[in-house]
SELODREN-910417 format. One record per residue (C-alpha): residue number from 0; chain; x, y negated, z. Coordinates in pm, 1 decimal. Example, Ala and Ser with C-alpha at 12.3 -4.5 7.8 and 13.67 -1.06 7.14 Angstrom:
2
0	A	1230.0	450.0	780.0
1	A	1367.0	106.0	714.0
This chain:
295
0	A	1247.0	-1046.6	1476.3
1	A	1072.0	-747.9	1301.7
2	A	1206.1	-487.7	1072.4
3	A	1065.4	-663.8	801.5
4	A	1115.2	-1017.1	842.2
5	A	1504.1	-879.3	878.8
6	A	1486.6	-733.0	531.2
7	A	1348.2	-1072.2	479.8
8	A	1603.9	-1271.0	584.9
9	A	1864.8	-1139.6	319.6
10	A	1686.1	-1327.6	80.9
11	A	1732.5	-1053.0	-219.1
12	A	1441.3	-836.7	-338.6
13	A	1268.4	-573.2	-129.4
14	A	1232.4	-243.7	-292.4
15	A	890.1	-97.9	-166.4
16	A	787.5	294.5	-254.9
17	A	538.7	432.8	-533.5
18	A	262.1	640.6	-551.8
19	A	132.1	878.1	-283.1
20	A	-137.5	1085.0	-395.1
21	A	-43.0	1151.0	-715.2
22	A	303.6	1278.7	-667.2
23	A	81.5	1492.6	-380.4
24	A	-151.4	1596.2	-685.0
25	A	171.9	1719.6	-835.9
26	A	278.2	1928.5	-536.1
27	A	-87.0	2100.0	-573.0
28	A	-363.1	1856.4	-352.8
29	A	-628.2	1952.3	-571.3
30	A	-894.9	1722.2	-636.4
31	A	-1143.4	1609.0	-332.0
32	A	-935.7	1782.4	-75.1
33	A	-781.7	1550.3	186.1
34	A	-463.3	1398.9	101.5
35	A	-462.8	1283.9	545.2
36	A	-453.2	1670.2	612.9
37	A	-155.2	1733.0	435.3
38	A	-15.8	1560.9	752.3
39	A	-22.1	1855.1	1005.5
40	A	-99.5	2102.5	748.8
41	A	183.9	2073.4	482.5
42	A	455.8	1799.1	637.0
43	A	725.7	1920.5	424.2
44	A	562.0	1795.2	101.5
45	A	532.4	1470.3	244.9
46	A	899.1	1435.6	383.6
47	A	1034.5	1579.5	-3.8
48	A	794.0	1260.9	-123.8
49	A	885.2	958.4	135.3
50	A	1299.3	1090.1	114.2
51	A	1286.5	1106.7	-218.3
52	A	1140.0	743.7	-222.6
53	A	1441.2	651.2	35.3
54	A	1714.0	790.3	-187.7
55	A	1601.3	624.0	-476.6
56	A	1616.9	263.5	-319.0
57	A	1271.9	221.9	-124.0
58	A	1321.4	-18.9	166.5
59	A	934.2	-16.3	312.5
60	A	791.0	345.6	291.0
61	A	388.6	401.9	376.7
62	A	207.1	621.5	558.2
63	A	25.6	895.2	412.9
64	A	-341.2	777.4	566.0
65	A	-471.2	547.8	320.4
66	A	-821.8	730.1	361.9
67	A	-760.1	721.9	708.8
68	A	-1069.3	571.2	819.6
69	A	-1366.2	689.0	915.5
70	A	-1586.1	614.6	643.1
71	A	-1363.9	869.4	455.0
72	A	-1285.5	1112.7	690.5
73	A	-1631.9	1199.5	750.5
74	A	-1658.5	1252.2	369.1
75	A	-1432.7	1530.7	437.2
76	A	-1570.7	1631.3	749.5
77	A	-1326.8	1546.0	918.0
78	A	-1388.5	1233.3	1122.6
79	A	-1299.2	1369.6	1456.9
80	A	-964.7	1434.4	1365.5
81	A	-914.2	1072.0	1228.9
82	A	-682.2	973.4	1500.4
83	A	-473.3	1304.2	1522.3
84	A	-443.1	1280.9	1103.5
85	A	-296.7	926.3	1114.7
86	A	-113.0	941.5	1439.8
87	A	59.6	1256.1	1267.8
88	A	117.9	1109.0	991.0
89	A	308.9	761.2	1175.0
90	A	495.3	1001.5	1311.6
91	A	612.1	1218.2	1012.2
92	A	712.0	875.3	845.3
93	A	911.9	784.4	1133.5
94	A	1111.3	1102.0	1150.5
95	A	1167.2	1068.2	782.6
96	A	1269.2	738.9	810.1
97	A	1456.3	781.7	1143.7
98	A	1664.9	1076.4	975.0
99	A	1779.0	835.7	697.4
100	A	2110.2	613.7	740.2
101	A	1938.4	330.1	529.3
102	A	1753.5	46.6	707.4
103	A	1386.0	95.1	605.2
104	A	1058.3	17.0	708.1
105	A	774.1	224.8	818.1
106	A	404.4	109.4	710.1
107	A	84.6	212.2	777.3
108	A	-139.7	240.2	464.5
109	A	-452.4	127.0	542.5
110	A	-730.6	147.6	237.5
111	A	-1085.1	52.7	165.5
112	A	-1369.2	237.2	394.6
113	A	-1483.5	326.1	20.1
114	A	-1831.0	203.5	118.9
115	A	-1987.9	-154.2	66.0
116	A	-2037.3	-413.4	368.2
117	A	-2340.3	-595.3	442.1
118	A	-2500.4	-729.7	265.3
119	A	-2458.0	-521.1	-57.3
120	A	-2393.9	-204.5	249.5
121	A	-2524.0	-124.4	536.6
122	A	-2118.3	-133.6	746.2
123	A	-2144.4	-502.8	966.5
124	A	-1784.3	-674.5	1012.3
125	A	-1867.4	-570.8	1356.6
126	A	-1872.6	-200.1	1251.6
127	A	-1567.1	-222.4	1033.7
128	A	-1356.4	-404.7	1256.7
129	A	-1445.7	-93.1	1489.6
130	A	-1327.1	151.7	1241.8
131	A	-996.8	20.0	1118.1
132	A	-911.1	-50.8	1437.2
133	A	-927.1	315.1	1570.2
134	A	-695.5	381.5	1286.7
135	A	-491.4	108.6	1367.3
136	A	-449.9	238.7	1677.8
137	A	-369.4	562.4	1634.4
138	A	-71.8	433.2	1304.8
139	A	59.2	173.2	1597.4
140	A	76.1	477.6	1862.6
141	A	204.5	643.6	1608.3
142	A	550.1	423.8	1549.9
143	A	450.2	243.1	1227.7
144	A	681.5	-102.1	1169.3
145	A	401.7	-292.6	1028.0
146	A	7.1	-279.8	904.5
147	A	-36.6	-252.6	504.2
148	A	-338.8	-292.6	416.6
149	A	-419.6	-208.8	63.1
150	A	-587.4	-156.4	-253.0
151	A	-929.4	-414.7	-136.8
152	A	-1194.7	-544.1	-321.0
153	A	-1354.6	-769.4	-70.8
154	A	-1211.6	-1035.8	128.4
155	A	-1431.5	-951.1	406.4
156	A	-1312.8	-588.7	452.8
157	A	-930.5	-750.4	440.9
158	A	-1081.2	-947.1	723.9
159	A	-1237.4	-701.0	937.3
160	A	-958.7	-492.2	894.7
161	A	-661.4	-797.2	991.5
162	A	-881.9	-857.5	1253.2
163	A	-887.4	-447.4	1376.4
164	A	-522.7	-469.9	1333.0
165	A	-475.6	-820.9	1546.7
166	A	-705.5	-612.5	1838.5
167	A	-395.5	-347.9	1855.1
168	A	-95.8	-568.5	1825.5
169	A	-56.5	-955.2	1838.1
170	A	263.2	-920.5	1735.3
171	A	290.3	-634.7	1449.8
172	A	326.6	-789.0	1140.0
173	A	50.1	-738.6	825.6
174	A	84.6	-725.8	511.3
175	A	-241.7	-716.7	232.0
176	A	-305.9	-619.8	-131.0
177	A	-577.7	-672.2	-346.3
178	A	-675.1	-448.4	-671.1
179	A	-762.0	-713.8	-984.5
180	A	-866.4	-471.8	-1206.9
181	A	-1196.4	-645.3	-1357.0
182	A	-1032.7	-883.5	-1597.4
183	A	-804.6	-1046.4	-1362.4
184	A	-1016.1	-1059.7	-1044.0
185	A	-1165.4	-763.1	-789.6
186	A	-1394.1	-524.0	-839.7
187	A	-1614.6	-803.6	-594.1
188	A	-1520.1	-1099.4	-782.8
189	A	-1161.4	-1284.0	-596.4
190	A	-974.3	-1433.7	-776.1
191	A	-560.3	-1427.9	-710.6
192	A	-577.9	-1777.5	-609.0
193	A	-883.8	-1732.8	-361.2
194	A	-698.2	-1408.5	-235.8
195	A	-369.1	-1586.0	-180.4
196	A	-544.7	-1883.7	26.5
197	A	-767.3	-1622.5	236.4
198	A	-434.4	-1434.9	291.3
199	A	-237.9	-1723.2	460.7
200	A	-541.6	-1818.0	660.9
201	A	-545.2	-1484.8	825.2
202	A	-205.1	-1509.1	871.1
203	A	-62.2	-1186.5	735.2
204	A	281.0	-1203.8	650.6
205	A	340.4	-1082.1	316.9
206	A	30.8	-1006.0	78.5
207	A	-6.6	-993.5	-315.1
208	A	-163.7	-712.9	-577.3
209	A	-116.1	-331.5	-614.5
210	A	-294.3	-52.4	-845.6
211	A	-496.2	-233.3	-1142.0
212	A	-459.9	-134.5	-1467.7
213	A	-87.2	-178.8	-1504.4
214	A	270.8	-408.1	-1469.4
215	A	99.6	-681.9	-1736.9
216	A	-220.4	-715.6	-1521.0
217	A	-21.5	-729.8	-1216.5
218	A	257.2	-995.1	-1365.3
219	A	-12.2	-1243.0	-1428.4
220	A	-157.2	-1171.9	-1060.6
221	A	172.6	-1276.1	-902.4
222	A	230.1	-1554.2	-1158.4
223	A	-111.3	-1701.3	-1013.9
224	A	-71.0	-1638.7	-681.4
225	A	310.8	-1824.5	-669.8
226	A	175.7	-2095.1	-858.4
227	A	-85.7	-2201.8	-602.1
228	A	137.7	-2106.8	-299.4
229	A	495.1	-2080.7	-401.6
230	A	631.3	-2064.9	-5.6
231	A	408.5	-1709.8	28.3
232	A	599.1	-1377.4	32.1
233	A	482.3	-1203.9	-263.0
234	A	400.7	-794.8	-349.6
235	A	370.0	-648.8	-638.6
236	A	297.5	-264.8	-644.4
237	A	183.8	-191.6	-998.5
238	A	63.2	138.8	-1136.5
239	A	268.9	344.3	-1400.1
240	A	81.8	188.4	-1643.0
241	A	-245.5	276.9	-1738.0
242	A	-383.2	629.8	-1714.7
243	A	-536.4	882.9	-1952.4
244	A	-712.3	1181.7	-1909.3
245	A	-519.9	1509.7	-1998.8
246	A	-750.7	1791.8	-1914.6
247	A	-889.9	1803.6	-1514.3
248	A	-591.8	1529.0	-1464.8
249	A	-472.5	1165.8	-1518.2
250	A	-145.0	1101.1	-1705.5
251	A	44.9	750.1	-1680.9
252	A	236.7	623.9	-1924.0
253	A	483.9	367.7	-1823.9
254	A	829.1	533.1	-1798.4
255	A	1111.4	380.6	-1531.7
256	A	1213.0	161.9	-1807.1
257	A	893.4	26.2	-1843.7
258	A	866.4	-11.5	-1428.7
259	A	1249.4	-153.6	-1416.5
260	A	1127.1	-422.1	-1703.0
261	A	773.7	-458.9	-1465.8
262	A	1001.8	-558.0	-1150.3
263	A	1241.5	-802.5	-1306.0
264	A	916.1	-984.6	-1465.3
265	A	715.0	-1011.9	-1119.1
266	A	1059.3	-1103.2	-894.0
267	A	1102.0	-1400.3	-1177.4
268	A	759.4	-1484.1	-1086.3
269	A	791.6	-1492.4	-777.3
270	A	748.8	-1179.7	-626.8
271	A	974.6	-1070.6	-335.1
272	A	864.8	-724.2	-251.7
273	A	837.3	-499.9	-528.0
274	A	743.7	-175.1	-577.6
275	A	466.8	68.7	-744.6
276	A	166.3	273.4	-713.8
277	A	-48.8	536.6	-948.2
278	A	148.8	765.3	-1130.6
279	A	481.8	636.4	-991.8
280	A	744.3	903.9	-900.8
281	A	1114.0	800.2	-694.6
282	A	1266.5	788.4	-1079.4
283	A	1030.9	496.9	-1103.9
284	A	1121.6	325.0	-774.4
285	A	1494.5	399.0	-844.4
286	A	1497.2	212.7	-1199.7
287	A	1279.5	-78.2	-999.5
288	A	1607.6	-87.4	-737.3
289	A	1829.9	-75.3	-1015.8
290	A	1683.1	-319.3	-1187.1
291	A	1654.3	-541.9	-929.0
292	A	2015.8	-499.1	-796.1
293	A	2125.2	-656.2	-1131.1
294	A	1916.5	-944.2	-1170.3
C-alpha cells in the first residue's frame, strides 16, 4: 500500500495544505520572479511554509514546482535548470516531511504548461506528454509520495500529463484538480461531472477542484462530482475566498472561520481530502483540521 491510500484507509478526513505562492509573496517573491528558484536559492522560506502547514494539521504537503515545467521555466529563462529546480525541491519536501514525527505525505505539484494545446496552441499531446514527464521525473527522483496534478483547464493537458506521470511510475499514485472558475465549469468548458468521469477513466486515484473563486464555488463542485460518482475520493482545495486588489497585491478575504465552515460543508458532500489554496496561510489549514476533527 502507498502513503496515501494508508491515510485512506482510516476512513476520517484528510487534511491537505494551503497556498504556496502567496504565503511566498508574503516572505518577499516579488511579482514575475520564480517561485521554483526559491528551491536552491532560499530553502529556509520554504521549510518555515510546508512545517508550518505540518503543525497546523496538514497530512499531504506539495511541492514547491507547480511552474515546474518547461513551458514556464523558459518564461523565466530558466528551462535548463527545470530538472535541478524540481528535483530540489522533492527533496526539500522530503526533509521537511522526514524531520516531522507526523505521518504525512509528500506531493509533487504539477500545474498547467500555461500555454494552449493543439488545436487552439501549437503544444501536441505528444509534446506535452514530453514535458511533464521530464518533470515527473525529476519530482519521482526526487522522493515525492505521489503526482498532484493541479489547477487544469483542459482535460487533455490532465491527460498528457497522467500519461507523463504513468511513463515514470506504474505504480505512484495520481491525484488531479480542476479550476471551475467560469460559472461552474473550466476556463475550457468541463463540467464537474465530465471531469469526474474523465478522472476515473484515467485512473488517478483521488481527483476533485482547487483555486476558483472561493469555498461556495468549490462546495457545489464537489456536490456535483459525488452525486454522479459517489464511490470517487474527493478534493477540495478552495481559495481564501475571493481576492481583491490592495495596491501592487491581492488580498483574500475568507478568515479560518470561514475555511473551517468551507471544510465541514465539502466533507458533508462528500469530499474526503480537504484542504486550501490562494490566500490560505497554516491558521487556515489548522481551523480546516480542527474543524474536521469535530465533525
Amino acid at each position: 500500500m502507498t502513503k496515501l491510500q494508508d491515510l485512506l484507509t482510516v476512513g476520517k478526513p484528510i487534511i491537505a495544505d494551503g497556498g504556496m505562492g502567496t504565503m511566498l509573496m508574503q516572505a518577499g517573491l516579488e511579482q514575475g520572479q520564480s517561485p521554483e528558484l526559491w528551491n536552491v536559492e532560499k530553502p529556509d522560506a520554504i521549510r518555515k511554509i510546508q512545517s508550518g502547514y505540518i503543525n497546523a494539521g496538514a497530512q499531504i504537503i506539495l511541492t514547491n514546482t507547480f511552474g515546474g515545467n518547461p513551458v514556464r521555466m523558459r518564461a523565466n529563462g530558466l528551462e535548463d535548470r527545470m530538472t535541478e529546480l524540481n528535483h530540489a525541491a522533492a527533496q526539500l519536501t522530503r526533509e521537511v516531511v522526514d524531520a516531522s514525527d507526523k505521518a504525512v505525505v509528500v506531493g509533487g505539484s504539477m500545474g498547467p504548461m500555461g500555454e494552449f494545446m493543439e488545436p487552439l496552441g501549437t503544444i501536441s499531446f505528444d509534446d506535452a506528454v514530453a514535458m511533464f514527464k521530464t518533470q515527473a521525473q525529476a519530482l519521482f527522483d526526487g522522493g515525492v509520495d505521489l503526482f498532484w496534478i493541479e489547477t487544469m483547464s483542459a482535460l487533455e493537458e490532465v491527460k498528457a500529463a497522467v500519461t507523463a506521470c504513468r511513463q515514470v511510475s506504474e505504480t505512484m499514485p495520481i491525484v488531479a484538480t480542476m479550476t471551475f472558475d467560469t460559472k461552474g465549469r473550466t476556463m475550457m468548458g468541463v463540467k464537474p461531472e465530465q471531469a469526474v468521469e474523465a478522472f476515473i477513466e484515467m485512473g488517478v486515484i483521488a481527483m476533485g477542484a482547487n483555486c476558483g473563486n472561493g469555498p461556495a464555488e468549490i462546495e457545489t463542485v464537489i456536490q456535483q462530482m459525488h452525486e454522479v460518482k459517489p464511490d470517487a475520493i474527493l478534493i477540495a482545495k478552495s481559495n481564501a475566498g475571493l481576492p481583491r486588489a490592495e495596491g501592487d497585491h491581492f488580498v483574500y478575504d475568507a478568515t479560518p472561520e470561514d475555511m473551517a465552515t468551507y471544510a465541514k460543508t465539502v466533507n458533508a458532500l462528500g469530499a474526503q481530502i480537504v484542504g486550501a489554496c490562494c490566500g490560505s496561510t497554516p491558521e487556515h489549514i489548522q481551523a480546516i483540521a480542527t474543524a474536521l476533527k469535530e465533525s
